[in-house]
C-alpha atoms as an extended CHARMM CRD file, in Angstrom:
* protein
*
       242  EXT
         1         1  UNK       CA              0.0000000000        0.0000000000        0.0000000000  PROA      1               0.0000000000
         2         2  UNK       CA              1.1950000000        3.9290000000       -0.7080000000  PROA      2               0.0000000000
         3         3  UNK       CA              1.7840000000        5.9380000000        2.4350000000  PROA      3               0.0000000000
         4         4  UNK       CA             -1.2030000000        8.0480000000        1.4670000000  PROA      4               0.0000000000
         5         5  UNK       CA             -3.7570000000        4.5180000000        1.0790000000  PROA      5               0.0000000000
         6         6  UNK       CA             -3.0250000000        3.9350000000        4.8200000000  PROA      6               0.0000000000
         7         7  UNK       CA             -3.2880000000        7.0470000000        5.8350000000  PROA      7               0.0000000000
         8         8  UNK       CA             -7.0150000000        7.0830000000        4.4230000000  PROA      8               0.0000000000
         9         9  UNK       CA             -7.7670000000        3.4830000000        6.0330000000  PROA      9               0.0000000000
        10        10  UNK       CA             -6.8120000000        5.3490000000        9.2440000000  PROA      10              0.0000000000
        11        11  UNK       CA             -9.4100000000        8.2060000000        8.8060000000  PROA      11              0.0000000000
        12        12  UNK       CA            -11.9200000000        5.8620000000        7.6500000000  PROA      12              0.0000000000
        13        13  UNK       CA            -11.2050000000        3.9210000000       11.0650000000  PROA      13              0.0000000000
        14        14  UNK       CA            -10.9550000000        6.7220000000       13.2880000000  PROA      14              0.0000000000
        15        15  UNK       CA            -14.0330000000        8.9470000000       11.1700000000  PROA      15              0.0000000000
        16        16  UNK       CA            -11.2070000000       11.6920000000       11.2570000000  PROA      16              0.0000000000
        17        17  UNK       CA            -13.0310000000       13.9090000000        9.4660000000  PROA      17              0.0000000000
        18        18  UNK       CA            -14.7960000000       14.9050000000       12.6180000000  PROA      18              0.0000000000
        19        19  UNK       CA            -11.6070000000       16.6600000000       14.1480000000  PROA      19              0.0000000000
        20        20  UNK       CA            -11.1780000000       18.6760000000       11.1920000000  PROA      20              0.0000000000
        21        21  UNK       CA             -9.9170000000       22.2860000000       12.5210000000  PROA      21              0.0000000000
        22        22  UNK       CA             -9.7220000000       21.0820000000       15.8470000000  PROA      22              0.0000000000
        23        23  UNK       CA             -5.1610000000       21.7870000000       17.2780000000  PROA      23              0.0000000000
        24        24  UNK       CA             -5.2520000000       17.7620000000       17.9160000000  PROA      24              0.0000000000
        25        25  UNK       CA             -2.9460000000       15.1400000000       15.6310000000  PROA      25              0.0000000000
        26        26  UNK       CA             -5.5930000000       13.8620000000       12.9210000000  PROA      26              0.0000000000
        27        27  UNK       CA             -3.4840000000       12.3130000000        9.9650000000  PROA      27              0.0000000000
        28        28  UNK       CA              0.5520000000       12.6670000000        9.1090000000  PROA      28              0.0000000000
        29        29  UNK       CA              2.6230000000       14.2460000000       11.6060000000  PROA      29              0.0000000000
        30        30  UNK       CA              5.7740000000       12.8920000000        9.7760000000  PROA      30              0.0000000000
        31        31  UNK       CA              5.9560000000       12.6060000000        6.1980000000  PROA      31              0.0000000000
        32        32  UNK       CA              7.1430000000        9.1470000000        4.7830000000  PROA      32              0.0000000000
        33        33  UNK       CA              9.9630000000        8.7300000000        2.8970000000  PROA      33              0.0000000000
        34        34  UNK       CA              8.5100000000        5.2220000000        1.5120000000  PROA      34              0.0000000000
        35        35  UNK       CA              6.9170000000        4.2670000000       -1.6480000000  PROA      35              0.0000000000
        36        36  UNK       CA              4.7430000000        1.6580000000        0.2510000000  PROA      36              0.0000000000
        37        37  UNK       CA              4.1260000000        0.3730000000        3.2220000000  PROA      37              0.0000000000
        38        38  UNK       CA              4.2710000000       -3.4200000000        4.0040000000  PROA      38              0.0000000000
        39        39  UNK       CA              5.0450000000       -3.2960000000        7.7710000000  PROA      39              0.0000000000
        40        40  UNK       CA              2.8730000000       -0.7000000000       10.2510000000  PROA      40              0.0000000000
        41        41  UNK       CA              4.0920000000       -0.4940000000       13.8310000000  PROA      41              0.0000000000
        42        42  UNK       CA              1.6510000000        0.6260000000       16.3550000000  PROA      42              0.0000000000
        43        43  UNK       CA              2.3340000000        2.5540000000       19.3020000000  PROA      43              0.0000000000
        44        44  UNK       CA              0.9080000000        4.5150000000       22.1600000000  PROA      44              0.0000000000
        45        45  UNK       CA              3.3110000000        6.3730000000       22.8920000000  PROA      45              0.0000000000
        46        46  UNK       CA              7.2930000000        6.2440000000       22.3700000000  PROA      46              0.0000000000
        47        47  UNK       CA              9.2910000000        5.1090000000       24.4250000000  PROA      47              0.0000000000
        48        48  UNK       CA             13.9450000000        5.2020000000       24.9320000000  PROA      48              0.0000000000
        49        49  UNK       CA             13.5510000000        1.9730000000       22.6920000000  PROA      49              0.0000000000
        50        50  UNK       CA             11.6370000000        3.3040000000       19.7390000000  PROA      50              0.0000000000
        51        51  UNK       CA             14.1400000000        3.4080000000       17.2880000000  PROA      51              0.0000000000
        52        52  UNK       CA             15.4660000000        0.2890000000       17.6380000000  PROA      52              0.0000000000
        53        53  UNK       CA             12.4260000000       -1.2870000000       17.6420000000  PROA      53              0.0000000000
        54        54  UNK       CA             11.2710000000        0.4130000000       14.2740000000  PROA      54              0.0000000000
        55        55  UNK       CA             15.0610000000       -0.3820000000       13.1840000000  PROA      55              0.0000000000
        56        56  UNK       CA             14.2210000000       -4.3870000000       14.4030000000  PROA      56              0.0000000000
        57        57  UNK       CA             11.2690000000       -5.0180000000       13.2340000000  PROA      57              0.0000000000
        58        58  UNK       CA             11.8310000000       -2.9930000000        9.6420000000  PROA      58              0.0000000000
        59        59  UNK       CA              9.2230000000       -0.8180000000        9.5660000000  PROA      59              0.0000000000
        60        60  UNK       CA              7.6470000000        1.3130000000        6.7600000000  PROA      60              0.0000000000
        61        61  UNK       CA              5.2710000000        3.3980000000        8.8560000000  PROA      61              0.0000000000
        62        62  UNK       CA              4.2290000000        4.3970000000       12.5560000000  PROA      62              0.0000000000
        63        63  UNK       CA              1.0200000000        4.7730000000       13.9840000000  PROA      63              0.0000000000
        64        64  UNK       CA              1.4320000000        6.6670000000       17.6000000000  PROA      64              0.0000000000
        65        65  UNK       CA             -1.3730000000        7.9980000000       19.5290000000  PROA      65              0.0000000000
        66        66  UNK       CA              0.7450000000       10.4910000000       21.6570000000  PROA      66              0.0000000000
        67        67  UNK       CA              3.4260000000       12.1170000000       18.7710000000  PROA      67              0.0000000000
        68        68  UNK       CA              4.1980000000       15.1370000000       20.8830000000  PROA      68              0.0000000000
        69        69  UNK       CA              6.3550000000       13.0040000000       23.1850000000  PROA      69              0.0000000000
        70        70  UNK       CA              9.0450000000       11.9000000000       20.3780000000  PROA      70              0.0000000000
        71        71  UNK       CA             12.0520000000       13.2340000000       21.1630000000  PROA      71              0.0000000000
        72        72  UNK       CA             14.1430000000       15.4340000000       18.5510000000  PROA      72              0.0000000000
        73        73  UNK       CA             16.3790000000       12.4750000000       18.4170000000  PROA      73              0.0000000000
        74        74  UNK       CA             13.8540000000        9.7450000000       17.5060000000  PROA      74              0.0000000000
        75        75  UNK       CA             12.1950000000       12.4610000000       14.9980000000  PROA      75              0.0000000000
        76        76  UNK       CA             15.6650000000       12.6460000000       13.3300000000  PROA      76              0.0000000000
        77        77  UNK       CA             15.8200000000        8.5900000000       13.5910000000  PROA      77              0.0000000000
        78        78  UNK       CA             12.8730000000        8.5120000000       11.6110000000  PROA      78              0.0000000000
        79        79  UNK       CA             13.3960000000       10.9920000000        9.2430000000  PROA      79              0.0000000000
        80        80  UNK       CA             16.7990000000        9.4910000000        8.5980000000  PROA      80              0.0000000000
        81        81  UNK       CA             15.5150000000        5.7750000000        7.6660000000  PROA      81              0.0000000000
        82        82  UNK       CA             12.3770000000        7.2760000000        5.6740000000  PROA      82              0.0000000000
        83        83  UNK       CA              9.5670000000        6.0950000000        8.1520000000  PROA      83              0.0000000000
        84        84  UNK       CA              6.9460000000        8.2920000000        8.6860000000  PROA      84              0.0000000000
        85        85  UNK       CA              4.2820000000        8.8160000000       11.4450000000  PROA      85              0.0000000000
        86        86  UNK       CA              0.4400000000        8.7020000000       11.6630000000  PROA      86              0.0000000000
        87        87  UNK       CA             -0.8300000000       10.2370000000       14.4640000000  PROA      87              0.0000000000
        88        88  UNK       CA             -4.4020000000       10.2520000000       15.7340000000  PROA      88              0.0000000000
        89        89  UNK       CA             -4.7380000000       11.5300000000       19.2030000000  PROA      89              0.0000000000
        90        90  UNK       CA             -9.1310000000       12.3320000000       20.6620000000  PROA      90              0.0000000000
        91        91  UNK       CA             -9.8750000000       10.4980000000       17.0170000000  PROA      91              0.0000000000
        92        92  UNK       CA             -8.5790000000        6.9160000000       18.5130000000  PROA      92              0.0000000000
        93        93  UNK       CA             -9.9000000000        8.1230000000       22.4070000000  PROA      93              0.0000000000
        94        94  UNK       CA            -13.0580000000        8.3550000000       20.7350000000  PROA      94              0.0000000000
        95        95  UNK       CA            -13.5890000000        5.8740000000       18.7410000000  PROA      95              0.0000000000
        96        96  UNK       CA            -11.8580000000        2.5840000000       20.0580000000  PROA      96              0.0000000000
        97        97  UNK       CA            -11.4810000000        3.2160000000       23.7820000000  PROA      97              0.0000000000
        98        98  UNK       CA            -14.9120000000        4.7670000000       25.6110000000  PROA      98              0.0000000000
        99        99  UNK       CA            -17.0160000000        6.4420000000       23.4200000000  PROA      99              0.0000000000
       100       100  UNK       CA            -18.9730000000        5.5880000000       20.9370000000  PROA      100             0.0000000000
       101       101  UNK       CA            -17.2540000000        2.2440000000       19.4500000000  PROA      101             0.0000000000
       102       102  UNK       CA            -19.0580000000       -0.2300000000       17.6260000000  PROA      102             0.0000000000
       103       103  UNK       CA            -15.7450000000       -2.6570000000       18.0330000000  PROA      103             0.0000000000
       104       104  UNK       CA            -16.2420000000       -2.4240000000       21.5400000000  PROA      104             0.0000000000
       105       105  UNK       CA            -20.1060000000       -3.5620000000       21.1870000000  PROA      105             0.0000000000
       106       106  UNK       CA            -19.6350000000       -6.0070000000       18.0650000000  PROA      106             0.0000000000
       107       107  UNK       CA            -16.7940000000       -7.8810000000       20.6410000000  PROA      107             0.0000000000
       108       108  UNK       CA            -18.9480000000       -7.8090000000       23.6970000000  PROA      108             0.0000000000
       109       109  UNK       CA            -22.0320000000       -9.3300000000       22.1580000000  PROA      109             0.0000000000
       110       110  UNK       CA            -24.4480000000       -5.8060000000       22.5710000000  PROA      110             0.0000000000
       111       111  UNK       CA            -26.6710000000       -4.8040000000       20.1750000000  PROA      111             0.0000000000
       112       112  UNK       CA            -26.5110000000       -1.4500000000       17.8950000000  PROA      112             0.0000000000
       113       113  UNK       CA            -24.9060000000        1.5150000000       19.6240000000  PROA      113             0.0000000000
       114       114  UNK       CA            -27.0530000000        4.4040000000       20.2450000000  PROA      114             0.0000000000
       115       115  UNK       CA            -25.4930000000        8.2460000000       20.1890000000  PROA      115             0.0000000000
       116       116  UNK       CA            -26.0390000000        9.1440000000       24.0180000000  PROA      116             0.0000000000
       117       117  UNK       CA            -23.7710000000       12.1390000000       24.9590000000  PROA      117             0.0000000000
       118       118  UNK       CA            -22.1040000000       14.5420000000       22.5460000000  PROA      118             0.0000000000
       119       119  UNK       CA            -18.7990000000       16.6050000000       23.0770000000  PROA      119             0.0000000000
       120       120  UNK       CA            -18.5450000000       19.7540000000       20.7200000000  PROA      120             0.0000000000
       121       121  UNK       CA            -20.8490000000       17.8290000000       17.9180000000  PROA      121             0.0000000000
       122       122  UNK       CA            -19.0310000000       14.4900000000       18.4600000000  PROA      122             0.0000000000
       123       123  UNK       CA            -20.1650000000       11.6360000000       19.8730000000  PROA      123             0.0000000000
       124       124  UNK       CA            -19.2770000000       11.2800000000       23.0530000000  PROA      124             0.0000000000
       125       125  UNK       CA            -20.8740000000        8.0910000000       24.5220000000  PROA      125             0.0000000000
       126       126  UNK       CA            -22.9620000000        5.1600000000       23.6050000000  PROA      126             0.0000000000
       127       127  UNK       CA            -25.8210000000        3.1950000000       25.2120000000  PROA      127             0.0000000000
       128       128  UNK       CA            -26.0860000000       -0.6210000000       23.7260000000  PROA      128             0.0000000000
       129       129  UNK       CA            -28.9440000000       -2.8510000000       24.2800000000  PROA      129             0.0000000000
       130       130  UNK       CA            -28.1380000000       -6.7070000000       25.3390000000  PROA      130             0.0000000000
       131       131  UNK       CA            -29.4850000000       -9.7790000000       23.3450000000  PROA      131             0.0000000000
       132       132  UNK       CA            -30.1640000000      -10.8590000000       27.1470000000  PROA      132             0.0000000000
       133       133  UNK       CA            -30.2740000000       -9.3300000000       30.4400000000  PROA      133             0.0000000000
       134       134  UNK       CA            -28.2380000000      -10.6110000000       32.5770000000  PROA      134             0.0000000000
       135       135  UNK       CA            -27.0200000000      -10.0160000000       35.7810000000  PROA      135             0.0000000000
       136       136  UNK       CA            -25.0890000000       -6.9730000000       36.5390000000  PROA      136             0.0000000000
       137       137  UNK       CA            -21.9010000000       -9.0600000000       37.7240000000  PROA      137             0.0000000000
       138       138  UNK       CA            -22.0880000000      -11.2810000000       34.7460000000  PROA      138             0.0000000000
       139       139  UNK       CA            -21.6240000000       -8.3650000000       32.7620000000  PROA      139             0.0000000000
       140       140  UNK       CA            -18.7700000000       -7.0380000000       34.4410000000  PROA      140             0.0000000000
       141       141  UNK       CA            -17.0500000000      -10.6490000000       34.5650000000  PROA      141             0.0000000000
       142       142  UNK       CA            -17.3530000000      -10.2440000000       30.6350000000  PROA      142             0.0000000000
       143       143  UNK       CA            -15.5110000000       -6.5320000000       30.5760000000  PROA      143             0.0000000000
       144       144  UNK       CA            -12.8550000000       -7.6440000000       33.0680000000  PROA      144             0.0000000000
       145       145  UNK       CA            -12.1820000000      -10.7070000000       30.4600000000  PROA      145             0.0000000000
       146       146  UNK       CA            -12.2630000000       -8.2250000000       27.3780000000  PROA      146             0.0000000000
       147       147  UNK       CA             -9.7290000000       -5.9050000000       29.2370000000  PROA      147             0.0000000000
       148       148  UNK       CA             -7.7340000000       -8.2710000000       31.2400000000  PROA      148             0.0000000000
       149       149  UNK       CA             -8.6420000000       -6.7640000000       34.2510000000  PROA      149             0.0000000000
       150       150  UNK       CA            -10.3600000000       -3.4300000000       35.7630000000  PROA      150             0.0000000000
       151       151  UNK       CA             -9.9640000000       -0.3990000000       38.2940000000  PROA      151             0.0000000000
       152       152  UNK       CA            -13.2180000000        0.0600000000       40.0620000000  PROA      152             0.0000000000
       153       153  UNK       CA            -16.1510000000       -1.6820000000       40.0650000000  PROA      153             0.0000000000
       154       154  UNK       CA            -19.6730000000       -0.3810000000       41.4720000000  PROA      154             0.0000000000
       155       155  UNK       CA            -22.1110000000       -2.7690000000       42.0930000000  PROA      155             0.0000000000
       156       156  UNK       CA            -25.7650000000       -0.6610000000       41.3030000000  PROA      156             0.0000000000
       157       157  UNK       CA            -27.6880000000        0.0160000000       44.5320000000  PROA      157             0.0000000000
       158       158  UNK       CA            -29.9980000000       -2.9530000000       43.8830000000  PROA      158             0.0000000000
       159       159  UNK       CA            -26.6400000000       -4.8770000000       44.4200000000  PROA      159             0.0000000000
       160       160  UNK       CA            -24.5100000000       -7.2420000000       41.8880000000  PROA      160             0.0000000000
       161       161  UNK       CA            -27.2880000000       -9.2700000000       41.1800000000  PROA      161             0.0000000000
       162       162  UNK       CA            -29.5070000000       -6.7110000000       39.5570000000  PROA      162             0.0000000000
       163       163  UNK       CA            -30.3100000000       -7.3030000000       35.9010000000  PROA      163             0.0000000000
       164       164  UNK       CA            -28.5130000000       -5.1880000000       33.1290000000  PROA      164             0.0000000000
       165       165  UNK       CA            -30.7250000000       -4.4980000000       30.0850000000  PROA      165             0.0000000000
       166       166  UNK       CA            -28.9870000000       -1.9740000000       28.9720000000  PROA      166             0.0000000000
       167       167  UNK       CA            -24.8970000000       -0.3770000000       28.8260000000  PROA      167             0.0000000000
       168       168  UNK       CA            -23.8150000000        3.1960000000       28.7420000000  PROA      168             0.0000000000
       169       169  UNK       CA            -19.6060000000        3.4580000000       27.1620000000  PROA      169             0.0000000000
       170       170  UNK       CA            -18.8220000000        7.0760000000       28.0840000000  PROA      170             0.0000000000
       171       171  UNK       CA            -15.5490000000        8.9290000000       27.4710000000  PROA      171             0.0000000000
       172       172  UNK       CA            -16.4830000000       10.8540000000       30.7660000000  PROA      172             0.0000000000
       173       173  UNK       CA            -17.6860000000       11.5690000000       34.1110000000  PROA      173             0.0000000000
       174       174  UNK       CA            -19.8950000000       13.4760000000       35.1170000000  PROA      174             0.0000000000
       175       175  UNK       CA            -23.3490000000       13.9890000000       36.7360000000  PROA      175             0.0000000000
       176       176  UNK       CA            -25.2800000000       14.9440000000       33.7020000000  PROA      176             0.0000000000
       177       177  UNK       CA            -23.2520000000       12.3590000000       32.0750000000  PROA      177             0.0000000000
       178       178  UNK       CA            -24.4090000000        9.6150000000       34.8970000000  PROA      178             0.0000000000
       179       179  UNK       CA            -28.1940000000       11.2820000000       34.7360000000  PROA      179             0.0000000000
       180       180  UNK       CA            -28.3870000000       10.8630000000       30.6880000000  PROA      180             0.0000000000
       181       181  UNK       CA            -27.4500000000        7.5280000000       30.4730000000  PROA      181             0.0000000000
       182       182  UNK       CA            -29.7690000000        6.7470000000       33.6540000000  PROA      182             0.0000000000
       183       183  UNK       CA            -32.3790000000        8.0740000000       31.3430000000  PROA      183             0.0000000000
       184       184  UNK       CA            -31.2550000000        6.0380000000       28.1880000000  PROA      184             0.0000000000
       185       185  UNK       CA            -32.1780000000        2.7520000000       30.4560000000  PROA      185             0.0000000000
       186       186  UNK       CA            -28.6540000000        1.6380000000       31.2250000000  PROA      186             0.0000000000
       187       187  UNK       CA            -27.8240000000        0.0240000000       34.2260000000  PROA      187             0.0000000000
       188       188  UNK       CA            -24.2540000000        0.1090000000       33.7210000000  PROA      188             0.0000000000
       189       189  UNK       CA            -22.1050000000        3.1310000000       33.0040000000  PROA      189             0.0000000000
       190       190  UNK       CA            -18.5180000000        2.0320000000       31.8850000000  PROA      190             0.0000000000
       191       191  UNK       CA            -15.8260000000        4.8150000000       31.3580000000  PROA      191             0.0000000000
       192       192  UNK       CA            -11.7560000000        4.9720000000       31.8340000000  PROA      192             0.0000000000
       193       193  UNK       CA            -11.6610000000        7.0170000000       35.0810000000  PROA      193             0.0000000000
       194       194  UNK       CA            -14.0140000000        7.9390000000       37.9170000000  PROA      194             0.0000000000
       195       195  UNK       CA            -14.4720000000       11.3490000000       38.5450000000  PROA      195             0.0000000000
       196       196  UNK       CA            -15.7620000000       12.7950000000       41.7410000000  PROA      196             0.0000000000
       197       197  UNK       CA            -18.6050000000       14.9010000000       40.4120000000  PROA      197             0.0000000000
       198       198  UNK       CA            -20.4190000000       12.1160000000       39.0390000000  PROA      198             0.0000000000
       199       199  UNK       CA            -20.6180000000       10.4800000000       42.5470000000  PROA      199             0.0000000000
       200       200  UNK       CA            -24.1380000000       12.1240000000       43.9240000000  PROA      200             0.0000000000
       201       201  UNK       CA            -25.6390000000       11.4060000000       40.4090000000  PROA      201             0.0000000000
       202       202  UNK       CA            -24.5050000000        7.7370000000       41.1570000000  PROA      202             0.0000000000
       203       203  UNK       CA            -26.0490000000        7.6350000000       44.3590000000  PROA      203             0.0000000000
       204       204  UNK       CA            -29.5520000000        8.8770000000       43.2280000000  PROA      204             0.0000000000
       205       205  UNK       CA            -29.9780000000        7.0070000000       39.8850000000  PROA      205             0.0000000000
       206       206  UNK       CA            -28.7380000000        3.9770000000       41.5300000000  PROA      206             0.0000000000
       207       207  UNK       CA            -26.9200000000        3.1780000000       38.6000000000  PROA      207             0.0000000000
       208       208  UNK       CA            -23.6280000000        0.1560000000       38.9100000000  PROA      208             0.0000000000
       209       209  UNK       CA            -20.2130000000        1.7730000000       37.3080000000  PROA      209             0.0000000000
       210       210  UNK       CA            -17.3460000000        0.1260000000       35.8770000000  PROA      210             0.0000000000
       211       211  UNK       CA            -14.4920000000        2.1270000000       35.6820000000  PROA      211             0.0000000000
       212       212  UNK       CA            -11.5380000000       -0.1480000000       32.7020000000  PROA      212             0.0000000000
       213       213  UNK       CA             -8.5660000000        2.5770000000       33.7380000000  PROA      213             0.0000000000
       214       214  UNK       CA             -7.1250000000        4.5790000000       30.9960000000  PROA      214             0.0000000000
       215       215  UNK       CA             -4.4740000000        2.4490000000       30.0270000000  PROA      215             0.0000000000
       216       216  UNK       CA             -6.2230000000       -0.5750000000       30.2550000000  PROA      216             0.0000000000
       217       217  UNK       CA             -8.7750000000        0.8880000000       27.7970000000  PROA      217             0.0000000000
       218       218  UNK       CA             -6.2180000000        2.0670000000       25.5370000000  PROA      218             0.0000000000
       219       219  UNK       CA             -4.3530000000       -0.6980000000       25.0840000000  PROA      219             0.0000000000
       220       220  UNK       CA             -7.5430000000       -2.6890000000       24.7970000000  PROA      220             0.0000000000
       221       221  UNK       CA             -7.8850000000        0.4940000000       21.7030000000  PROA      221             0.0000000000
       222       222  UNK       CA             -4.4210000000       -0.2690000000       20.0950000000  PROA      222             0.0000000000
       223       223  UNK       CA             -5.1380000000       -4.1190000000       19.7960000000  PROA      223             0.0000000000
       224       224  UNK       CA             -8.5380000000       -3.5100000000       18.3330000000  PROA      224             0.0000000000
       225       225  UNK       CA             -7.3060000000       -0.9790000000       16.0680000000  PROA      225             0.0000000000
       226       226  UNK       CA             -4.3690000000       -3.9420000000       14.7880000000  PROA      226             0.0000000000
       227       227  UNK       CA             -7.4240000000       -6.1610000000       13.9820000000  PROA      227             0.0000000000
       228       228  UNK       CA             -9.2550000000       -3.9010000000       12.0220000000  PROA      228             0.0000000000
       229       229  UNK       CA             -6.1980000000       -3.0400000000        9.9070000000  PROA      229             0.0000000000
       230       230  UNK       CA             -5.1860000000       -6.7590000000        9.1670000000  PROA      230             0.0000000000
       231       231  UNK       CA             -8.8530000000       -7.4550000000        8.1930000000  PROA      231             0.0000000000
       232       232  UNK       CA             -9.0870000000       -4.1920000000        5.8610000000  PROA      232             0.0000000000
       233       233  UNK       CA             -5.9040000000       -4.2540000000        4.4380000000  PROA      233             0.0000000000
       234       234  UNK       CA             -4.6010000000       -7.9280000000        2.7690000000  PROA      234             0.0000000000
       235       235  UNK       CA             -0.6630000000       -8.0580000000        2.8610000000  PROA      235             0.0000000000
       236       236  UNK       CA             -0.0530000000       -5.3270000000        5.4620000000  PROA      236             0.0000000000
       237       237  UNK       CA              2.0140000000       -6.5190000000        8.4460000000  PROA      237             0.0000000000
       238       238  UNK       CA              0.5870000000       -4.5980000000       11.7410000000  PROA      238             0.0000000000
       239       239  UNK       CA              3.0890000000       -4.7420000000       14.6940000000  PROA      239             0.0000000000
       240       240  UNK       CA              2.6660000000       -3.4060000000       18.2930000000  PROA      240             0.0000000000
       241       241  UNK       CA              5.5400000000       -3.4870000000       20.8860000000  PROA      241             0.0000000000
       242       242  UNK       CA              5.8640000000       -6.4180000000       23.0700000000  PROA      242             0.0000000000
């Protein structure tokens, strides 16, 4: 694939158009020297190791959620060897952490995500309908297995039995937050971090909260976004660090 094909898988991935104008990394924030690209790393973030990790595994291109952190040294690394860097920053947040992401419900079993909070015009959160209610601990068993683990768990007030009909993925905290998704008919609110506000909005609606952890949820993000790649793009390599 050109530089410039996977560049446009990534916006297609990440709906990128909806950060147009906005001062966050949305597309190339270093050119590629390559022709094509046969062997995409994916990263989070860099780290002292980058470059020989790009130089190890010979790669064409770099996907990295958090650019700003490259060091002038591992810029000039790049630049030297011809490997360029995608960058996608509230676009991968949004769509493949906690937010409205259909990979999230398709993997979980939910049904059709439903637009439930909005953040400047973009979709903010989701509510998802399950084939089955179940009980609100079975649920949670199924997030901790999707995400190898979680930070906080809180049971609903009816206790970890209650059933769940119903789950809210928000990229926030908040009490109207809490209160909208109450209202949506979720009885589970699952975000990255637990915020403090949200707690007397918690209390009233009665509502259980998961809370995955940032990283957790991002990581869950990067591995999600490898699968969609290798299934949308026959003969591209996809590599994240170890």
């Amino acid at each position: 694939m050109e530089p410039g094909q996977v560049q446009r898988l990534f916006d297609e991935l990440l709906c990128a158009e909806r950060f147009a104008g906005l001062a966050d990394p949305h597309g190339v924030f270093l050119p590629s020297g390559r022709s094509g690209v046969q062997r995409l790393g994916l990263a989070l973030e860099p780290w002292p190791g980058l470059s020989a990790w790009v130089e190890r595994e010979r790669l064409d291109l770099l996907f990295v959620h958090r650019p700003w952190q490259l060091t002038g040294e591992q810029r000039r690394d790049l630049e030297a060897c011809g490997v360029g860097v995608l960058a996608y920053h509230l676009a991968f947040d949004e769509r493949l952490t906690t937010g409205l992401n259909p990979t999230l419900a398709a993997a979980c079993g939910w049904g059709e995500p439903e637009i439930i909070a909005h953040k400047e015009g973009r979709p903010l959160g989701m509510a998802c309908t399950l084939p089955v209610p179940c009980a609100f601990g079975a649920e949670v068993e199924r997030l901790r297995e999707q995400f190898s683990g979680l930070e906080q768990v809180a049971p609903p007030a009816a206790g970890p039995g209650a059933e769940v009909g119903r789950v809210a993925v928000v990229g926030a905290m908040n009490d109207a937050l809490v209160r909208s998704a109450h209202r949506a008919g979720a009885g589970l609110y699952v975000t990255g971090q637990w915020r403090q506000p949200a707690r007397q909005a918690v209390r009233e609606t009665g509502i259980g909260v998961v809370v995955l952890g940032h990283g957790r949820s991002e990581l869950w993000g990067l591995r999600a976004l490898g699968r969609l790649l290798h299934a949308r793009a026959e003969g591209l390599a996809v590599f994240t660090p170890a």
